[in-house]
ZAMAR-217255 format. One line per field, with one value per residue (C-alpha): residue in one letter; x, y, z. Coordinates in pm, 1 decimal. Layout:
residu c(A  ...)
X c(X  ...)
Y c(Y  ...)
Z c(Z  ...)
***
This chain:
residu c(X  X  X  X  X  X  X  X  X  X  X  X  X  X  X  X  X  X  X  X  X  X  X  X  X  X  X  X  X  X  X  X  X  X  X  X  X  X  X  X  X  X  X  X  X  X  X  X  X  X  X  X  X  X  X  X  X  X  X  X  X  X  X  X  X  X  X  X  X  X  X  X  X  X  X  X  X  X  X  X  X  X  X  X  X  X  X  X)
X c(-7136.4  -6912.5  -6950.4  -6590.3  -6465.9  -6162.8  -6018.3  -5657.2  -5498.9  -5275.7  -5014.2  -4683.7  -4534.9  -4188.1  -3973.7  -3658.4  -3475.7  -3097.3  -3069.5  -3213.8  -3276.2  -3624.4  -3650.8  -3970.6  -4169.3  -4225.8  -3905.4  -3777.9  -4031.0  -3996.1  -3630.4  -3636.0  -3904.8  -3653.4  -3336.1  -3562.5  -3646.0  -3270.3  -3188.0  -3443.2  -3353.9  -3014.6  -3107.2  -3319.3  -3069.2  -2802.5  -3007.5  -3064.0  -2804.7  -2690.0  -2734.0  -2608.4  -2831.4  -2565.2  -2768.2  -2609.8  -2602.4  -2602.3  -2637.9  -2909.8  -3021.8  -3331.2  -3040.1  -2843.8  -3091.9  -3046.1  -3080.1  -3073.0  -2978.5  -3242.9  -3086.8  -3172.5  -3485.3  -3705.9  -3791.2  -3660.0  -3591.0  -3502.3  -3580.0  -3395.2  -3150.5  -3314.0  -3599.9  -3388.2  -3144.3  -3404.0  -3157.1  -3327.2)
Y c(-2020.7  -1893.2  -1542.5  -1375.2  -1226.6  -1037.6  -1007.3  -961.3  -740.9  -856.6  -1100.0  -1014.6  -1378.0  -1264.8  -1052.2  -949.5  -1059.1  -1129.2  -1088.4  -1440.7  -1563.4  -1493.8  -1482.5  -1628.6  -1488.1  -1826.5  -1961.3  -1658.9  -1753.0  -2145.1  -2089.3  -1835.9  -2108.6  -2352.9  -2138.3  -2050.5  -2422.4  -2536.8  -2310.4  -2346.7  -2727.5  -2632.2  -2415.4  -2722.3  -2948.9  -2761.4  -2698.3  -3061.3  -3281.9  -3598.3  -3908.1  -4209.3  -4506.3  -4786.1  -5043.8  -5223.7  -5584.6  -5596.8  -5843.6  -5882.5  -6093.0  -6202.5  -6244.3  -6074.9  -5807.0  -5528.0  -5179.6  -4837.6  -4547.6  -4320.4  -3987.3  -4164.1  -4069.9  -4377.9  -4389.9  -4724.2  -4962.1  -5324.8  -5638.7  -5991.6  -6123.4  -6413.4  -6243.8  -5998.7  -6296.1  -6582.8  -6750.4  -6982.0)
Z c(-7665.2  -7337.1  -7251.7  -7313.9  -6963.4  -7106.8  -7463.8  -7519.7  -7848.5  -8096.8  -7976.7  -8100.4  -8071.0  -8224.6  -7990.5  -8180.5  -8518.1  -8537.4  -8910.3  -9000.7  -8664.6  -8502.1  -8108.7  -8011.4  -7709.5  -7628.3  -7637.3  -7361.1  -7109.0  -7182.0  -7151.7  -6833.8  -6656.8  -6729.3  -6540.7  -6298.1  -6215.2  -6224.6  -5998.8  -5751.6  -5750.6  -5675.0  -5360.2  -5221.7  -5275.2  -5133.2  -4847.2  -4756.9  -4590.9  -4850.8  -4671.3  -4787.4  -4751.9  -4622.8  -4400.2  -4190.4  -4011.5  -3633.6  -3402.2  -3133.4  -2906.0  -3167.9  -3408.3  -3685.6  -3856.0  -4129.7  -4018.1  -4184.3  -4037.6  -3913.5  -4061.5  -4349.9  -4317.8  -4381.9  -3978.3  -3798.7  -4055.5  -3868.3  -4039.0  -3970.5  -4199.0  -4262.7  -4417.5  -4612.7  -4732.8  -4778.5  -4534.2  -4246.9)
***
């Protein structure tokens, strides 16, 4: 039905035998994608600052309002207390 662009040989899917235990192409590359993934997470992460999220309650001349800190990264986060608390 689809025209065939390329045609690959026998797959081998077994790469080596330990006696009674077969090693899987499959489960090498699923296995070496997974270390590679870990450890690229672990280069990002130590490569970003950890900021913790503590907001805190200030008070101006509107009132007292909630604020989180803008390394937090969420931009400028100001709302009033009274809408955060359900407090009037």
């Amino acid at each position: 039905m689809y025209p065939r662009l390329f045609e690959l040989g026998p797959l081998n899917l077994r790469l080596f035998e330990l006696g009674p235990i077969t090693v899987y192409t499959y489960g090498v590359l699923l296995a070496a994608a997974y270390l590679f993934g870990l450890k690229l997470a672990m280069v990002r992460a130590r490569a970003r600052e950890l900021v913790t999220v503590e907001p805190k309650v200030t008070e101006t001349p509107e009132g007292r309002v909630l604020a989180i800190p803008l390394n937090a990264g969420y931009g400028d986060v100001v709302e009033p207390l009274s809408r955060v608390s359900g407090q009037r």
